[in-house]
C-alpha positions, 0 to 999 in steps of 0.5 A: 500500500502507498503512504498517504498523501498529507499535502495538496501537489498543487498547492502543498497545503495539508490534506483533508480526508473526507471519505473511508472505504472498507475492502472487505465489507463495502462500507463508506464513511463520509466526514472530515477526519485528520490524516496522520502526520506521523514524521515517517510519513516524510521519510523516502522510502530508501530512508525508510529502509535505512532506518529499518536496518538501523533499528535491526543492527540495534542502531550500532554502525559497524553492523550496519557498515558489514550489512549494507557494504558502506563506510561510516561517513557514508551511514553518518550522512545518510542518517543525519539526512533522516534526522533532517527529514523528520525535523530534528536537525538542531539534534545536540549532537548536530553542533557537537564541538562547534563544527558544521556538518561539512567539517564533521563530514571532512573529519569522518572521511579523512579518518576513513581514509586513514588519513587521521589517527582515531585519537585526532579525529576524536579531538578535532570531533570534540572541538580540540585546539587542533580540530581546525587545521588541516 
């Protein structure tokens, strides 16, 4: 079954529901009624996907990074993008050590590319007096 639509592809106003079938009896209900504004309605489905197998792996990355074949930067970016799309972009963890999302990004990358050691990456992630140069 498809997710509701919640907003007009016209005008991207909010849906109102105003008839209800039942496929196995026949019955119609005519009314308003309000349709769910549930944040996963706002979730693709391949993020829908994404945060099934999160929720499988128990949320832990180095599950996910062996199920899926994918690094942690790639998983870190694909989640916060979730976490964009359900409203929670001003997650604390979102300005942790003052860094934006790119320079988090840049840090991640590079330590995956083994360019960083763990122990730097973790104080340039903290906001360390290190965490700006490159």
């Amino acid at each position: 079954m498809n997710k509701p639509v919640i907003k007009c592809p016209i005008c991207a106003n909010h849906l109102v529901v105003t008839r209800l079938y039942c496929d196995h009896c026949g019955t119609t209900i005519s009314g308003q009624f309000g349709v769910s504004s549930s944040v996963f309605n706002r979730l693709t489905d391949e993020q829908t996907a994404f945060l099934l197998t999160f929720i499988r792996c128990e949320g832990k990355f180095n599950r996910m990074e062996e199920e899926l074949g994918i690094s942690y930067p790639t998983l870190r970016n694909r989640f916060n993008d979730i976490l964009a799309a359900m409203g929670f972009e001003d997650h604390p963890e979102a300005s942790a050590g003052g860094l934006s999302a790119e320079e988090r990004m840049d840090i991640l990358q590079q330590l995956d590319r083994g360019e960083l050691k763990p122990e730097e990456a973790e104080l340039r992630l903290r906001g360390g007096e290190s965490a700006r140069h490159n």
